[in-house]
VOTI-417583 format. One line per field, with one value per atom (N, C-alpha, C): residue number from 1; residue in three letters; atom name; y, z, x. Coordinates in pm, 1 decimal, m for minus. Example, Ala and Ser with C-alpha at 12.3 -4.5 7.8 and 13.67 -1.06 7.14 Angstrom:
BEGIN
num	(1/1/1/2/2/2) .
residu	(ALA/ALA/ALA/SER/SER/SER) .
atome	(N/CA/C/N/CA/C) .
c2	(m569.0/m450.0/m330.0/m225.0/m106.0/3.0) .
c3	(780.0/780.0/780.0/708.0/714.0/787.0) .
c1	(1319.0/1230.0/1320.0/1285.0/1367.0/1290.0) .
END
This chain:
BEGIN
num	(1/1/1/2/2/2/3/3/3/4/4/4/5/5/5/6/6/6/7/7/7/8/8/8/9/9/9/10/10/10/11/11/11/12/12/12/13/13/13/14/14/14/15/15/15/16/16/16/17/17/17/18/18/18/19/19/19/20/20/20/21/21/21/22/22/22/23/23/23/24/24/24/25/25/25/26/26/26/27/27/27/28/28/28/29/29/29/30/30/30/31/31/31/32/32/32/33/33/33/34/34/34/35/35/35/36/36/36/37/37/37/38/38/38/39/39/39/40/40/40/41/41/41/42/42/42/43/43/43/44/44/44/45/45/45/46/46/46/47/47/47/48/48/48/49/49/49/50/50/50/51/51/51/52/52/52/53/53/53/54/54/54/55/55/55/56/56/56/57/57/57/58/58/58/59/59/59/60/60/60/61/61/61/62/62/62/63/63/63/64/64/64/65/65/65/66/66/66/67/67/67/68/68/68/69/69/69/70/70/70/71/71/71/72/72/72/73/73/73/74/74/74/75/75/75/76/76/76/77/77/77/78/78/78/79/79/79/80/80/80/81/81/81/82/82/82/83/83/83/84/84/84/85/85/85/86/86/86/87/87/87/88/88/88/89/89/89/90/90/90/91/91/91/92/92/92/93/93/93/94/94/94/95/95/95/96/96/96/97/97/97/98/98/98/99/99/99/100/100/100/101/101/101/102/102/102/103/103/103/104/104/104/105/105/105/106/106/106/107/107/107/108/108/108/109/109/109/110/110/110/111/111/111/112/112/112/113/113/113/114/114/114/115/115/115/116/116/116/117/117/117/118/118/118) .
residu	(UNK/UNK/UNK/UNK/UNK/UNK/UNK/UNK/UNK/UNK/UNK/UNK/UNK/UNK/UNK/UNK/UNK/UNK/UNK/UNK/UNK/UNK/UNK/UNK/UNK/UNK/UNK/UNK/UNK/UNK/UNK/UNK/UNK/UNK/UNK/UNK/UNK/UNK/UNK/UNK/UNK/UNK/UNK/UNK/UNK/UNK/UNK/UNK/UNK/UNK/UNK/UNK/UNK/UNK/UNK/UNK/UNK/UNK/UNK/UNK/UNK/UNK/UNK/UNK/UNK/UNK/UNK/UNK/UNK/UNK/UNK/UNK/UNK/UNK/UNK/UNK/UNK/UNK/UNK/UNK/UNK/UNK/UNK/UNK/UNK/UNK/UNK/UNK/UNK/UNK/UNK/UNK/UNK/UNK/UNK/UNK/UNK/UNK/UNK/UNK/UNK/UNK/UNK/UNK/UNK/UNK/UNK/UNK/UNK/UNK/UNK/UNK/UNK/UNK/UNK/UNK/UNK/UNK/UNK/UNK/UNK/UNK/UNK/UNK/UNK/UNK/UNK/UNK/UNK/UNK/UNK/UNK/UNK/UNK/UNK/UNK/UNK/UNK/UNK/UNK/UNK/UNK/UNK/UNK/UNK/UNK/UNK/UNK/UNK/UNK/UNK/UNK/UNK/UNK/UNK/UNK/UNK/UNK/UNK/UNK/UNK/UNK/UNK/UNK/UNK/UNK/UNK/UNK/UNK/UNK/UNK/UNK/UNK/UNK/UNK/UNK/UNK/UNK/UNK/UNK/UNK/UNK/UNK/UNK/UNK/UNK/UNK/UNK/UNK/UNK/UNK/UNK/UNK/UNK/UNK/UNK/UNK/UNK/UNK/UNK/UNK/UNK/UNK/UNK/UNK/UNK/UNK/UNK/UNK/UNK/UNK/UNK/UNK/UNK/UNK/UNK/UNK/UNK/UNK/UNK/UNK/UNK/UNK/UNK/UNK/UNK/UNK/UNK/UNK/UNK/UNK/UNK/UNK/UNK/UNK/UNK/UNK/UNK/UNK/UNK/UNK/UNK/UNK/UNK/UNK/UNK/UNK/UNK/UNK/UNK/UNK/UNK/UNK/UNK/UNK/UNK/UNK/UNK/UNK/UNK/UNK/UNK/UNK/UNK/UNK/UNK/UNK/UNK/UNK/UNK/UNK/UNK/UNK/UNK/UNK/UNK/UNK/UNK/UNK/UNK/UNK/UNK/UNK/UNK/UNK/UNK/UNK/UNK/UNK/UNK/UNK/UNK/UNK/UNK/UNK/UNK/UNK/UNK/UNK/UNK/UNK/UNK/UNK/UNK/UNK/UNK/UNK/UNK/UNK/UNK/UNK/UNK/UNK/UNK/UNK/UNK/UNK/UNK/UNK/UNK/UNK/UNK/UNK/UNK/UNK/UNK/UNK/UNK/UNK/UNK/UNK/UNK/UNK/UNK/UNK/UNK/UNK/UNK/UNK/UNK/UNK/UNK/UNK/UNK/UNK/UNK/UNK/UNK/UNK/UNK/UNK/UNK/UNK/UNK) .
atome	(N/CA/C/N/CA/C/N/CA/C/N/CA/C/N/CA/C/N/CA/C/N/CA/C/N/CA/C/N/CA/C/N/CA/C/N/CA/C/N/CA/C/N/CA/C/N/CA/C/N/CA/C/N/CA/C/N/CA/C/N/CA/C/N/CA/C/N/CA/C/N/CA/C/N/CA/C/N/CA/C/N/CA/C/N/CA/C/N/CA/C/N/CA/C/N/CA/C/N/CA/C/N/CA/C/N/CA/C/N/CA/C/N/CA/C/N/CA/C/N/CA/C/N/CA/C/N/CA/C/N/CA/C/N/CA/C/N/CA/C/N/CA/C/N/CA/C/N/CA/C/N/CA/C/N/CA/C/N/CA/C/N/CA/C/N/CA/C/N/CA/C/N/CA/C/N/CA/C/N/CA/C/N/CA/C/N/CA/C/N/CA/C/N/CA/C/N/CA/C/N/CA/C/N/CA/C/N/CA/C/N/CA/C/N/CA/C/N/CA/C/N/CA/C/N/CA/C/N/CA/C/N/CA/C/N/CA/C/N/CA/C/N/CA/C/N/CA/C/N/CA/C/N/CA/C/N/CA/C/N/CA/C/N/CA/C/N/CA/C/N/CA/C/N/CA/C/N/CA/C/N/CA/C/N/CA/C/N/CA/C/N/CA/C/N/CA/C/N/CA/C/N/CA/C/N/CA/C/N/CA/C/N/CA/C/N/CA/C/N/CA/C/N/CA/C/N/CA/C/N/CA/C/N/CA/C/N/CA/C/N/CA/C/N/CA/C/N/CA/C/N/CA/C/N/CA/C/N/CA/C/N/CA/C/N/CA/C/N/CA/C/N/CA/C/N/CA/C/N/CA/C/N/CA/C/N/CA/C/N/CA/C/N/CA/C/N/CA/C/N/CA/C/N/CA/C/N/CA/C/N/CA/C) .
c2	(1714.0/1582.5/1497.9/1476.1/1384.2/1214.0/1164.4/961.9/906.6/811.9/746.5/682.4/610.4/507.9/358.9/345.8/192.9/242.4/383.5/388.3/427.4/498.5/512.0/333.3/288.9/150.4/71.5/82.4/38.3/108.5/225.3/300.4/312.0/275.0/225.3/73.7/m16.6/m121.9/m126.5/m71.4/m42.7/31.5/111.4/177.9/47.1/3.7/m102.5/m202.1/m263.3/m318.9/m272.1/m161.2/m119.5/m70.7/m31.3/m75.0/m164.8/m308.0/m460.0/m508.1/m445.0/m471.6/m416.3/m261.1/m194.5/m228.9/m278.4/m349.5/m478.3/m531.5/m666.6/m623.2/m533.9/m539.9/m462.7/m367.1/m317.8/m262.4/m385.0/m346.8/m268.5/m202.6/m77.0/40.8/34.2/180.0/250.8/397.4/443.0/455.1/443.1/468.9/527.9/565.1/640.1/685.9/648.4/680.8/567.0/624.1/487.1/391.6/326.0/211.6/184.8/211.8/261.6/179.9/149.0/91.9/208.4/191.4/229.6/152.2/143.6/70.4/28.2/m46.2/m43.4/m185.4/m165.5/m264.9/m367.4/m479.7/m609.2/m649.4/m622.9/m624.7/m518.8/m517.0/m404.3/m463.3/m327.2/m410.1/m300.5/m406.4/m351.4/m264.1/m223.4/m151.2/m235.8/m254.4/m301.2/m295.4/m355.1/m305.1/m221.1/m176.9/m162.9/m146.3/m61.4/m44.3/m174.3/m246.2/m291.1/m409.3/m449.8/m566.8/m486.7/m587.1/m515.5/m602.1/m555.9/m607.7/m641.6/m669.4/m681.8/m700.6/m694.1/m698.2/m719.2/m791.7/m773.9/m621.1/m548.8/m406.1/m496.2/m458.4/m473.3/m354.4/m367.7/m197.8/m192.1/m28.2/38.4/77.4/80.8/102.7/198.1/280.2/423.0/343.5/304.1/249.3/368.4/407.7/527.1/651.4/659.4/789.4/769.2/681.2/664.1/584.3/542.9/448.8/338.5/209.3/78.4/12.4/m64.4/m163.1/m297.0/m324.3/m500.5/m579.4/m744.4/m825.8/m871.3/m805.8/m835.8/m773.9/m860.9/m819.6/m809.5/m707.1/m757.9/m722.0/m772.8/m819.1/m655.8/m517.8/m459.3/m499.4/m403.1/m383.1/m277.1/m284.2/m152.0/m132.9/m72.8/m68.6/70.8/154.4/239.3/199.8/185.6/131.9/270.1/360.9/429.4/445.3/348.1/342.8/235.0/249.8/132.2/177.7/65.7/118.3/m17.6/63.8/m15.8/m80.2/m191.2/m264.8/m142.3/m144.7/m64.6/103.5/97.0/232.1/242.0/388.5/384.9/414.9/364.6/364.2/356.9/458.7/442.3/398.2/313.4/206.8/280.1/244.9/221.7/143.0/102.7/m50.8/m20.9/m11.3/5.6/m166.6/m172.9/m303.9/m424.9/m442.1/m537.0/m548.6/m448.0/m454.0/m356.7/m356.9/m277.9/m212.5/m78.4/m50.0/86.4/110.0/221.0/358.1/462.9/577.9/683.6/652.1/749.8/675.5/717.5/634.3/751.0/671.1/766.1/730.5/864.3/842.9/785.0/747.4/756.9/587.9/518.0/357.4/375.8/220.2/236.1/149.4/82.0/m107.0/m126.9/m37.2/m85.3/m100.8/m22.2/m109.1/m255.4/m268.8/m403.0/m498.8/m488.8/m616.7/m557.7/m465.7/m434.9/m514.6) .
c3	(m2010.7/m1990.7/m2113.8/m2161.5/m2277.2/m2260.9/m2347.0/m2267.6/m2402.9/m2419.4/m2480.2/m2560.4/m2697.2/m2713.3/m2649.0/m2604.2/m2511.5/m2378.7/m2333.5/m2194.8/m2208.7/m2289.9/m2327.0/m2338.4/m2388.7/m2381.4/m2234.0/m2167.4/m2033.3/m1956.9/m1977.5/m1911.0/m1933.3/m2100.2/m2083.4/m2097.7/m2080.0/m2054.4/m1870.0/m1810.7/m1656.3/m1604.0/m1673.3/m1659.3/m1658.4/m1822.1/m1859.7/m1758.9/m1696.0/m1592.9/m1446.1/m1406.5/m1340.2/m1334.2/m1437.3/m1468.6/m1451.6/m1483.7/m1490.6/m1338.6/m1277.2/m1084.6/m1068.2/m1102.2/m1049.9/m1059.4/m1207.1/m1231.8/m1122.8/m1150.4/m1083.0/m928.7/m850.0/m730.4/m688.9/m793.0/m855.2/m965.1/m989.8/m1131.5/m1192.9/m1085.9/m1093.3/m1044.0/m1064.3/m1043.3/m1179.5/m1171.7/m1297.9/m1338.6/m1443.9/m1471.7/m1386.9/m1332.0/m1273.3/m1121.3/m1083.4/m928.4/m818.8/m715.8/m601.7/m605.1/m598.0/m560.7/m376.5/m419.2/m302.2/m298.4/m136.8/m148.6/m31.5/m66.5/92.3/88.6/220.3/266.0/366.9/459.9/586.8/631.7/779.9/830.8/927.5/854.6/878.6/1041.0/1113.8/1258.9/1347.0/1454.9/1539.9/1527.0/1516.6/1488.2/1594.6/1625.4/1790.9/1702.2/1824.1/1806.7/1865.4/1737.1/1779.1/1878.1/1981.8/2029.1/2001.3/1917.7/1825.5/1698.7/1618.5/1493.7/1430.2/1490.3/1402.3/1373.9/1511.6/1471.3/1425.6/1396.6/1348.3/1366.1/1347.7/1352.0/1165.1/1187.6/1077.4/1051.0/1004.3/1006.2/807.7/797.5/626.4/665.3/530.0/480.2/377.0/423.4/260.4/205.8/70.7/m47.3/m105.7/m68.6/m176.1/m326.0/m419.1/m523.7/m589.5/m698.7/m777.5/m920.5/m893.2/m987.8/m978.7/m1124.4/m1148.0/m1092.5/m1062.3/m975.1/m848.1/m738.8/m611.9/m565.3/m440.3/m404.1/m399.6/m369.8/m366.8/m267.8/m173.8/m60.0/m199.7/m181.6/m213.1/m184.4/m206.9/m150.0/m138.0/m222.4/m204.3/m51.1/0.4/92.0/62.4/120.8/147.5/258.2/302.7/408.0/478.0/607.2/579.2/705.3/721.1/829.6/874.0/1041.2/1160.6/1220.2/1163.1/1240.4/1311.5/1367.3/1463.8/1588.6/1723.2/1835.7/1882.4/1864.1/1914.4/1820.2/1727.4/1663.7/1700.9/1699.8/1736.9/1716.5/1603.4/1490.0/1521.8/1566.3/1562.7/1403.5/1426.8/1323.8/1234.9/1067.0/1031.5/1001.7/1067.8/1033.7/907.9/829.8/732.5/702.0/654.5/620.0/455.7/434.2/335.6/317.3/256.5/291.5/147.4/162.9/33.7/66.0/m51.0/m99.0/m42.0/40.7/99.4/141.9/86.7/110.2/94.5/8.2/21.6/72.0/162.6/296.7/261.7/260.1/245.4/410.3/386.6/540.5/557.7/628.1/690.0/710.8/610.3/628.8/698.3/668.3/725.3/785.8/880.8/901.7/1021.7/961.3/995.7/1177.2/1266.4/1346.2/1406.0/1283.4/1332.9/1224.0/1261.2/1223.5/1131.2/1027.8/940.3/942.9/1052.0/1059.6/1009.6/1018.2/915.8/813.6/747.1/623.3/553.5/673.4/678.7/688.7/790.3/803.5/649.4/596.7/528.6/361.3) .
c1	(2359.1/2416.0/2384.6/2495.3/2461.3/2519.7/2408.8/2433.7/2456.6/2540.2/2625.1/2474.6/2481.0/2350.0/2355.3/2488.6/2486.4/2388.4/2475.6/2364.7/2249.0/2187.5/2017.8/1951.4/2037.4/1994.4/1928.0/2062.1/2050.2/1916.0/1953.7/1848.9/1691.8/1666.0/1547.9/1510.3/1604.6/1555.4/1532.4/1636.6/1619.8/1465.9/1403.4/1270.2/1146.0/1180.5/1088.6/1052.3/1226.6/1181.2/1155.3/1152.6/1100.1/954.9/884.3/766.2/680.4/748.1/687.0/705.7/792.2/771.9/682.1/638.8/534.4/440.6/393.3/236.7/245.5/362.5/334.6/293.8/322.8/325.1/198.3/86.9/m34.4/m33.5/m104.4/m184.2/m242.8/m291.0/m424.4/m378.7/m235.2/m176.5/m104.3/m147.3/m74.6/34.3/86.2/250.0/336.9/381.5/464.8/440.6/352.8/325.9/387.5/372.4/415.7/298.8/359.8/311.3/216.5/78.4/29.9/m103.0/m180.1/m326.7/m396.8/m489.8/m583.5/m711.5/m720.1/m836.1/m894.1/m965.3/m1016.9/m935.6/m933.4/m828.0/m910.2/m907.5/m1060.7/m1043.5/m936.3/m954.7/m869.5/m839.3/m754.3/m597.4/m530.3/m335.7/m318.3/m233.5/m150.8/m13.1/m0.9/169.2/301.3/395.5/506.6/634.2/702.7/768.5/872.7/912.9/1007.8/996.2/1095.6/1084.7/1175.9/1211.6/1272.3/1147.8/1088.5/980.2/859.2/777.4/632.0/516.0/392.1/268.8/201.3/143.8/25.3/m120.9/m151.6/m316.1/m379.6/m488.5/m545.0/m584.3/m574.9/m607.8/m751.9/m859.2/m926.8/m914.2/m942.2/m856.0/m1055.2/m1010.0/m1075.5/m1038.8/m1108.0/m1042.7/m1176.4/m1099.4/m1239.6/m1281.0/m1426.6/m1495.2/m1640.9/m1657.9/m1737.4/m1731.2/m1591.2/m1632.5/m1645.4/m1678.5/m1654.6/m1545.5/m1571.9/m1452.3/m1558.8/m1508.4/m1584.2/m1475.2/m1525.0/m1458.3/m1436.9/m1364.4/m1392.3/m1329.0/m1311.3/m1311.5/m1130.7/m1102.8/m906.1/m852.3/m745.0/m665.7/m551.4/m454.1/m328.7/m325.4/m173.9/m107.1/m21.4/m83.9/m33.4/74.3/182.9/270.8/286.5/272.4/310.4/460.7/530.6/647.0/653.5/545.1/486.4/489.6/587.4/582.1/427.1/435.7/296.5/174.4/167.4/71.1/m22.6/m135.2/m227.9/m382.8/m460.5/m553.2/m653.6/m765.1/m878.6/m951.7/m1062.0/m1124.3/m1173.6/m1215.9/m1234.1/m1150.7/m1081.5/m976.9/m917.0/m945.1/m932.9/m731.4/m648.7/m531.3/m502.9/m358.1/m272.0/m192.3/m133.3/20.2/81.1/209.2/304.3/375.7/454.9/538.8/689.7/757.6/910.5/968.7/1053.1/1171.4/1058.7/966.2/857.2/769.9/731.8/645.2/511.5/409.7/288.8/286.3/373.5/382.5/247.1/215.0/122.0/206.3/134.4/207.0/120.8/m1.6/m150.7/m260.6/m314.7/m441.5/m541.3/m654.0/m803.3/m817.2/m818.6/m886.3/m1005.8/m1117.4/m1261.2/m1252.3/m1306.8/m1337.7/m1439.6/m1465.8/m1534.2/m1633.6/m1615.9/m1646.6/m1768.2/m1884.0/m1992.5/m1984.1/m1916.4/m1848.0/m1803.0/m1755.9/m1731.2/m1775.4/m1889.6/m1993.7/m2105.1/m2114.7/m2224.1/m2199.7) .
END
């Protein structure tokens, strides 16, 4: 497949800015990956009636400093659109970034909550 030099143009200015959403939306993610957090969930989120509505709850994020993970003090805002999902204080979860939403794709059976108060 060969691309015109107008469309190599487009196409990497289209990357570039797709890039500068990605940082903007984390910073602390590498080039080219999704756009993703994990972290412990600072109280219990119910399950929604419906997929179309949803719940939410703060995620505090872990992030890898030296080689481990570290809790710290940032939140975001995640969303459940799981009508049979329902995640106690402390549960450890993975979100990614879909239509704006930091939605929940994985999450830990077993709670972390000392973590949390610690």
């Amino acid at each position: 497949m060969r691309f015109s030099p107008r469309s190599l143009r487009r196409l990497k200015a289209s990357l570039k800015k797709s890039e500068a959403q990605r940082q903007q939306a984390d910073p602390t993610a590498k080039p080219y990956t999704l756009p993703s957090l994990q972290g412990l969930l600072v109280d219990d989120l119910d399950a929604p009636d419906d997929f179309e509505s949803s719940t939410e709850q703060d995620l505090k994020i872990l992030v890898r400093r030296d080689d481990k993970l570290t809790l710290t003090e940032t939140t975001y805002k995640v969303k459940n659109r799981d009508p049979s999902l329902q995640l106690d204080k402390g549960a450890y979860v993975m979100c990614l970034l879909i239509a704006g939403e930091w939605r929940i794709m994985w999450a830990s059976c077993d709670t972390y909550e000392d973590l949390l108060d610690g």
